[in-house]
C-alpha positions as CSV (number, residue, x, y, z in Angstrom):
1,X,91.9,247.9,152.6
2,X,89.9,245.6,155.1
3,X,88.3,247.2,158.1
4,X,87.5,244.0,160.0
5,X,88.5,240.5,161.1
6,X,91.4,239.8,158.7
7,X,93.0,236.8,157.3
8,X,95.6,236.8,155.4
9,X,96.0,234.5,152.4
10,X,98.8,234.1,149.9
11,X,102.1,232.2,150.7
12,X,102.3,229.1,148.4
13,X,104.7,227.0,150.1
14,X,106.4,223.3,148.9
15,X,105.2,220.4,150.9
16,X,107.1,217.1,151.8
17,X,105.0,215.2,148.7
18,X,107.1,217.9,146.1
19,X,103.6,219.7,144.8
20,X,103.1,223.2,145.7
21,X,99.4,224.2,147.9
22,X,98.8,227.1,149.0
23,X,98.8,228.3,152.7
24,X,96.6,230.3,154.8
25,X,97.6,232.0,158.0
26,X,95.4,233.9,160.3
27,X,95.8,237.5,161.7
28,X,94.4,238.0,165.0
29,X,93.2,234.9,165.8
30,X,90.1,235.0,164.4
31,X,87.6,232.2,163.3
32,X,87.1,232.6,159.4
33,X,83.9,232.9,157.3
34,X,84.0,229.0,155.5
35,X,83.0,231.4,152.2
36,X,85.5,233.8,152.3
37,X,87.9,230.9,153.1
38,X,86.3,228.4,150.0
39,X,87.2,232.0,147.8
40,X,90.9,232.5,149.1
41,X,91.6,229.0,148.8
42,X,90.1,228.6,145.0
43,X,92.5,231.8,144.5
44,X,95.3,230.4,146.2
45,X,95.2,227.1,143.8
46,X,95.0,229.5,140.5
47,X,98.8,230.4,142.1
48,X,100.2,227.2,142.1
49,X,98.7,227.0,138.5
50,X,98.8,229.2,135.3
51,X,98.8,232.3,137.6
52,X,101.8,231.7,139.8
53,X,103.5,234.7,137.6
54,X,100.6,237.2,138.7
55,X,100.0,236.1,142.3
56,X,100.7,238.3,145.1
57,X,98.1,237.4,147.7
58,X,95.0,237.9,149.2
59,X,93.4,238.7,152.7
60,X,90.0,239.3,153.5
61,X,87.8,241.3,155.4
62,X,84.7,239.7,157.2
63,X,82.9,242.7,158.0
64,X,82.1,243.1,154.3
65,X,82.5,240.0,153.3
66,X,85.4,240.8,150.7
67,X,88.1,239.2,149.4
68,X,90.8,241.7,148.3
69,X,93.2,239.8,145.9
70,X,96.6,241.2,145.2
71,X,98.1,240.7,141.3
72,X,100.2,242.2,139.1
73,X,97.7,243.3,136.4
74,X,97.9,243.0,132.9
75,X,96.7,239.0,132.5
76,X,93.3,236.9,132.3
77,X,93.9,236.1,136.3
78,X,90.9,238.4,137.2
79,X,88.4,236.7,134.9
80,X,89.6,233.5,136.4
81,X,89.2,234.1,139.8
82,X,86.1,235.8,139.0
83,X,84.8,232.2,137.1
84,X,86.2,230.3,140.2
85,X,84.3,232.5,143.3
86,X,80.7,232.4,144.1
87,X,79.9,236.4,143.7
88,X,76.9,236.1,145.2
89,X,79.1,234.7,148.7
90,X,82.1,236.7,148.6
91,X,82.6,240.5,147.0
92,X,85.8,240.4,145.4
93,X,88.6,243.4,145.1
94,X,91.7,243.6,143.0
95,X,94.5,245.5,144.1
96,X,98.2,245.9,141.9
97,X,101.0,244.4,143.3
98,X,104.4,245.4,141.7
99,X,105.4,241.6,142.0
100,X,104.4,238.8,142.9
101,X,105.6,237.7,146.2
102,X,108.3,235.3,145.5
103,X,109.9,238.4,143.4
104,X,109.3,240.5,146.1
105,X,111.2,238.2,148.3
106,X,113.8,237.6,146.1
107,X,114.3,241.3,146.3
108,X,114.4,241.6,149.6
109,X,117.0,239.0,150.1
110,X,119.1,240.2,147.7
111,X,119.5,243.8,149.3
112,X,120.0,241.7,152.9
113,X,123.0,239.9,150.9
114,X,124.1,243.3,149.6
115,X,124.2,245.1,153.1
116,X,127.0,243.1,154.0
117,X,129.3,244.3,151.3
118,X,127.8,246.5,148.6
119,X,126.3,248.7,151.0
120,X,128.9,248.5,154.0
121,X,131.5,249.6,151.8
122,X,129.4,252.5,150.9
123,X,129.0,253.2,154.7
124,X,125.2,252.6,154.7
125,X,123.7,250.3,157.2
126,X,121.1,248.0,156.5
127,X,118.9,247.3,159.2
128,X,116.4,244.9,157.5
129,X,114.3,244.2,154.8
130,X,110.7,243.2,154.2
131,X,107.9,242.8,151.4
132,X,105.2,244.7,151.9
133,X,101.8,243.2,153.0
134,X,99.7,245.1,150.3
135,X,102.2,244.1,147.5
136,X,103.6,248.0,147.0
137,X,107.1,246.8,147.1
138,X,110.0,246.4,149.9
139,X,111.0,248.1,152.7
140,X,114.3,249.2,153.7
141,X,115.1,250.3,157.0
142,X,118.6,251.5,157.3
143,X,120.3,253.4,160.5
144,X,122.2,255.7,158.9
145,X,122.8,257.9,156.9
146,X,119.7,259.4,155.9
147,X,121.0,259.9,151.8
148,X,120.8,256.2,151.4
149,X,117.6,256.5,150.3
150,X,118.3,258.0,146.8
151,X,121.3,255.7,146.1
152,X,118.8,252.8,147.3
153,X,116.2,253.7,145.3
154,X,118.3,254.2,142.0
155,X,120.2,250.6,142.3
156,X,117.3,248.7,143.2
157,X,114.0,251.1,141.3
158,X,110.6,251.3,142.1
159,X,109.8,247.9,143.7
160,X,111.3,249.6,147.0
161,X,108.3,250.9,148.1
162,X,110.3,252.8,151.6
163,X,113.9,253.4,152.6
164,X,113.1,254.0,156.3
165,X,116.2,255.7,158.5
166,X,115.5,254.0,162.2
167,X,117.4,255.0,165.4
């Protein structure tokens, strides 16, 4: 995906007022194209709107001037964002996500909350969990043994994008 400067865009987080906003966060430190960041933001608010069960994220790539915008597909949210961003500013990209994050997350945690029991009993070892960046799903690193993976895979389907065996 991006080649350049990157910014990732995406969580939409509670604040102290009770209304949801979206948040930005930099990678790498980078000072941000004001376009590129008008774009991410106008996406992020679709997310806290009539979107928020399509939204993955977004991050953007300076170098080209794109904003790549992760979705599930099969809604309108495309020609929304595409009514919200100035095209002649900011080339946009949409990329599948298998969930949006919050499902994602939820996932995550769940297996976490399962390594302690479920999977302990079952003599599998959990190491950690985390949602993918791109939106492909979670990874699962466990330490042992290796034949998790199957028995991971068929409890949990194809939002586990990796079972990793670490150490």
């Amino acid at each position: 995906m991006p080649t350049g400067r990157t910014w990732t865009f995406g969580t939409v987080t509670s604040e102290p007022s009770g209304h949801a906003s979206p948040a930005f966060r930099p990678v790498g430190g980078f000072p941000i194209d004001p376009d590129l960041f008008q774009a991410a933001r106008a996406v992020a608010e679709l997310a806290v709107g009539p979107y928020r069960d399509q939204y993955f994220g977004a991050c953007s790539d300076q170098a080209t001037h794109t904003l790549y915008v992760m979705r599930k597909p099969g809604s309108d949210f495309d020609r929304a964002v595409r009514a919200r961003v100035d095209a002649t500013k900011v080339r946009l990209e949409f990329r599948d996500a298998v969930g949006t994050r919050a499902e994602l997350s939820a996932l995550a945690q769940r297996i976490t909350e399962e390594g302690t029991g479920y999977w302990k009993d079952r003599g599998v070892e959990i190491v950690s969990t985390q949602v993918c960046n791109d939106g492909a799903g979670v990874r699962v690193d466990v330490a042992r043994p290796e034949s998790a993976r199957a028995d991971i895979l068929a409890r949990y389907g194809s939002r586990v994008a990796e079972v990793v065996l670490t150490g």
